[in-house]
C-alpha positions as CSV (number, residue, x, y, z in Angstrom):
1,X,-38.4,32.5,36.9
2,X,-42.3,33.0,37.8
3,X,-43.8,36.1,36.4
4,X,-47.4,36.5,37.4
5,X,-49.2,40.4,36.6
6,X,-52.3,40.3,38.8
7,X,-54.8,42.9,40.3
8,X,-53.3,42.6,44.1
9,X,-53.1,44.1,47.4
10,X,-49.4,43.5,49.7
11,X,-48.9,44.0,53.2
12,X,-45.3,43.2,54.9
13,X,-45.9,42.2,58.5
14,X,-42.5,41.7,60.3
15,X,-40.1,44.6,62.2
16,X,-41.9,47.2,59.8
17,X,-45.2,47.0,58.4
18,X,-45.9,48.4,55.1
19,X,-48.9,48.4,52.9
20,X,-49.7,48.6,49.1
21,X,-53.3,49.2,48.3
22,X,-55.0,47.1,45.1
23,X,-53.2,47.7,41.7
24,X,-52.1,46.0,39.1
25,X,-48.9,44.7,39.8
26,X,-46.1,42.3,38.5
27,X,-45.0,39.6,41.0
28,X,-41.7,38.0,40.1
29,X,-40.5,34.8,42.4
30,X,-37.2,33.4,41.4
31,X,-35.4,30.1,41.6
32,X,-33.5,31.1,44.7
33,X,-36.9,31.6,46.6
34,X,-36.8,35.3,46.7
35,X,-40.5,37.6,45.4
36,X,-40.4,40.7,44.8
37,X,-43.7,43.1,44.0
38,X,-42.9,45.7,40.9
39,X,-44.9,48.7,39.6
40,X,-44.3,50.2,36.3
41,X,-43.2,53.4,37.1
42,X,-40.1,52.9,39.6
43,X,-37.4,51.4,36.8
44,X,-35.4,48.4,38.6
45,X,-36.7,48.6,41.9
46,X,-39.5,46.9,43.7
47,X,-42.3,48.5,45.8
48,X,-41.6,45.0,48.4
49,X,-39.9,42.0,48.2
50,X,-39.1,39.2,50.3
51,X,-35.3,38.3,50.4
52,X,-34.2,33.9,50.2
53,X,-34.1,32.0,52.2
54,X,-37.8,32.2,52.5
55,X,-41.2,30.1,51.8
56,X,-44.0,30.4,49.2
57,X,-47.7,29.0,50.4
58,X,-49.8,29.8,47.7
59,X,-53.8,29.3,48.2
60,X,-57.0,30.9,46.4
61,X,-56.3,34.1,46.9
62,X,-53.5,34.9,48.7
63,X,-50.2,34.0,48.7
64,X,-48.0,34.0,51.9
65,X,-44.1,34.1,51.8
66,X,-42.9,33.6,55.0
67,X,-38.7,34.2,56.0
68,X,-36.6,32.2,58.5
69,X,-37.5,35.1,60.9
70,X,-41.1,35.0,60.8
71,X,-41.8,38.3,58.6
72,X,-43.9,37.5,56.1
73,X,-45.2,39.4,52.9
74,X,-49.1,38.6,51.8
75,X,-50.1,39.0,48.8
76,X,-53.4,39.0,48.1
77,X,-54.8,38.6,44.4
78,X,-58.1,39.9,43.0
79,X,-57.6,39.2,39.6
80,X,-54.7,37.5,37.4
81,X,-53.9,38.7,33.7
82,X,-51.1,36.8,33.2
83,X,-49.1,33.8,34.9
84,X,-46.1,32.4,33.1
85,X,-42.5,30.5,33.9
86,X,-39.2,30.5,32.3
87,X,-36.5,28.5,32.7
88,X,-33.2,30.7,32.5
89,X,-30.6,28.6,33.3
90,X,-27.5,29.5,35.1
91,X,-26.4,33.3,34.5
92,X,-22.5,34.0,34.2
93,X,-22.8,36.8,36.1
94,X,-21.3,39.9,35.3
95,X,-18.0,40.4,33.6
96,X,-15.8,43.3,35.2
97,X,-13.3,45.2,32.9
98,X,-10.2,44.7,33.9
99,X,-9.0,47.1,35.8
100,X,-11.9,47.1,38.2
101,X,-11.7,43.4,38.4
102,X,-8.3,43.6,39.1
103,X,-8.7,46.8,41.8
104,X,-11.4,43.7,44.0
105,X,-8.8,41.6,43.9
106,X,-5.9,44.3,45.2
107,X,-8.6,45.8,48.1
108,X,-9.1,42.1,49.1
109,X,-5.9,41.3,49.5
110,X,-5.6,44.8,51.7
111,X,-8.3,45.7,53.5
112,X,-6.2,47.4,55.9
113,X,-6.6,50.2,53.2
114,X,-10.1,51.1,54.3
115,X,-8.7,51.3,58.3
116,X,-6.9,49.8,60.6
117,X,-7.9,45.7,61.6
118,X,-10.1,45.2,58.6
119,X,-10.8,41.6,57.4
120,X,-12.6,40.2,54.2
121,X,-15.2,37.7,54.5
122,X,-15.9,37.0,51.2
123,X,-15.5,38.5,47.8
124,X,-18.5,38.7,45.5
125,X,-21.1,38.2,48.8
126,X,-24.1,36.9,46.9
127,X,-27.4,39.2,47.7
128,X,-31.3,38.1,46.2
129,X,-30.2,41.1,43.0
130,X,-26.9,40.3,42.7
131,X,-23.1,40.0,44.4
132,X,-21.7,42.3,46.6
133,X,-17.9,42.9,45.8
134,X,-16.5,42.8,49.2
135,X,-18.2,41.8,52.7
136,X,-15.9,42.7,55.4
137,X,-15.7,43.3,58.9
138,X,-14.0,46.4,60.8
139,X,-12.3,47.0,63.5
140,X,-15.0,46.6,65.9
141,X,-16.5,43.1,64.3
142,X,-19.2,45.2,62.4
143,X,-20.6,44.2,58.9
144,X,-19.3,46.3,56.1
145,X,-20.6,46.2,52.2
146,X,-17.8,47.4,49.9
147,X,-18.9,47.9,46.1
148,X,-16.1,48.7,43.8
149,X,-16.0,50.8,40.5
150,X,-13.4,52.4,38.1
151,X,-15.1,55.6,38.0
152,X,-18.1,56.0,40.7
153,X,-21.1,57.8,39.8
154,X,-25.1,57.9,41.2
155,X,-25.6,54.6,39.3
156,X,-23.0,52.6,42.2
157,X,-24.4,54.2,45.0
158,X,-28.2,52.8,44.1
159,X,-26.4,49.5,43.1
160,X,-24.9,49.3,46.7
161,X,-28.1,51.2,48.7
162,X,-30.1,48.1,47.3
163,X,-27.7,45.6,48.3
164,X,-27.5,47.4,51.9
165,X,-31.2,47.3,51.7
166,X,-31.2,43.6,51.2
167,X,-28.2,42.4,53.9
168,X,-29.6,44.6,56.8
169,X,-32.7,42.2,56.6
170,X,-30.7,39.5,57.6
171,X,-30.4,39.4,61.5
172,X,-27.0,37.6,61.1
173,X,-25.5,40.4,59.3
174,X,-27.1,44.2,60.4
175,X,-26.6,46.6,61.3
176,X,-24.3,46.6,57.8
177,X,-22.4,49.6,56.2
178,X,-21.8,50.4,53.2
179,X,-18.0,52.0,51.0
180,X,-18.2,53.3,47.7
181,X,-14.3,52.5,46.0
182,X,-13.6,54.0,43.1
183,X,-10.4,55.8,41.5
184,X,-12.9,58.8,40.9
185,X,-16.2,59.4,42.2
186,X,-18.5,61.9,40.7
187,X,-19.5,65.0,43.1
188,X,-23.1,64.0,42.7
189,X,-22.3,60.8,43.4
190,X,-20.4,61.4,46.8
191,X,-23.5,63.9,48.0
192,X,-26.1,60.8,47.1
193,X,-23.7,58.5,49.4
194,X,-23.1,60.8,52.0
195,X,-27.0,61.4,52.4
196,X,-27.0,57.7,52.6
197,X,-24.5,56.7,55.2
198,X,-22.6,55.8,52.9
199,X,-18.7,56.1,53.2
200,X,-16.7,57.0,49.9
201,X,-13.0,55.8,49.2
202,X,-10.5,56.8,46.5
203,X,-8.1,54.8,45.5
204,X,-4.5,55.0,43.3
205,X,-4.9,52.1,40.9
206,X,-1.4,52.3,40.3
207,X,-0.1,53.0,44.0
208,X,-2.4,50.0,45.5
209,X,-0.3,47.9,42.5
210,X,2.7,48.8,43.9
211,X,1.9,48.1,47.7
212,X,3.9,45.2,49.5
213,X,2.0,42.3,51.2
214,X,2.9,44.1,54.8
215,X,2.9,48.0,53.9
216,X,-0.2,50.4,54.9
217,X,-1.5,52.9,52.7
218,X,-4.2,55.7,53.7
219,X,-6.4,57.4,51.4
């Protein structure tokens, strides 16, 4: 991992265009290609980023990463403080209790539990920030996002509104959906998806245990 803080200016030029005047800024590129542009007021998420796979030309001052579509975010640098590397080796990734682990595994295996003709793609549908637990497809062949919790409160929803953020980028998969699973979701959790587009789900931990291979269940 690159971390670079520098005095910069970034402009996105692609299906939106979006500007960030000169500040200082902390400019974090990855091993799997993906930079992202962080202030130091907005916690976990970046101001812009550019998602993998994508290209880094770097030359006096300005960088250019450019994605498989074209899009490109500039970065243009007045001034560098600080521009270091680390070598992190391969992450683990994240360890699921076990009951949520074991409620992915049960909603993969019935997908038919969030409508009629579902399919799974993939579990753990790796994103630029992290896996998604569930990319499926509805009824109608469109992309859906499922994140899965035990209990689901504001902190899910932003975990899957960044991954939704991420896949509808990526021509091959938009427009993408995204549904919130949990066995309980928080009232202000359900009003923060809702105002998203995001669907909620609850789900019997113990009733989706005892479903049969071929049986339907609606929540």
């Amino acid at each position: 991992m690159r971390l670079v803080i520098a005095k910069c200016s970034v402009d996105y030029v692609g299906r939106l265009s979006a500007h960030l005047p000169t500040a200082v800024r902390l400019v974090m590129v990855k091993a799997d290609g993906s930079v992202s542009i962080h202030a130091d007021d907005r916690a976990y998420k970046p101001l812009n980023w550019m998602s993998p796979p994508c290209k880094l030309q770097e030359a006096p001052g300005v960088w250019k990463v450019v994605n498989k579509a074209g899009e490109e975010l500039r970065i243009t640098l007045e001034e560098i403080f600080q521009d270091t590397s680390y070598e992190l080796g391969i992450d683990p990734g994240l360890v699921k209790d076990g009951v949520e682990a074991h409620l992915q595994e049960l909603l993969a295996a019935h997908p038919e539990t969030f409508g009629e003709g579902w399919t799974v793609v993939r579990r753990e549908f790796m994103t630029a920030i992290g896996p998604v637990d569930l990319l499926c497809r509805n009824a109608t062949g469109g992309s859906v996002a499922v994140e899965v919790k035990r209990r689901g409160d504001i902190d899910g929803v932003e975990q899957l509104t960044r991954y939704l953020e991420l896949m509808n980028r990526d021509p091959l998969l938009a427009p993408v959906q995204g549904v919130f699973v949990a066995q309980e979701i928080k009232p202000q959790a359900r009003v923060l998806a809702t105002d998203r587009g995001i669907r909620c789900v609850v789900v019997d931990y113990d009733k989706l245990r005892g479903m049969e291979r071929d049986e339907l269940t609606l929540f």
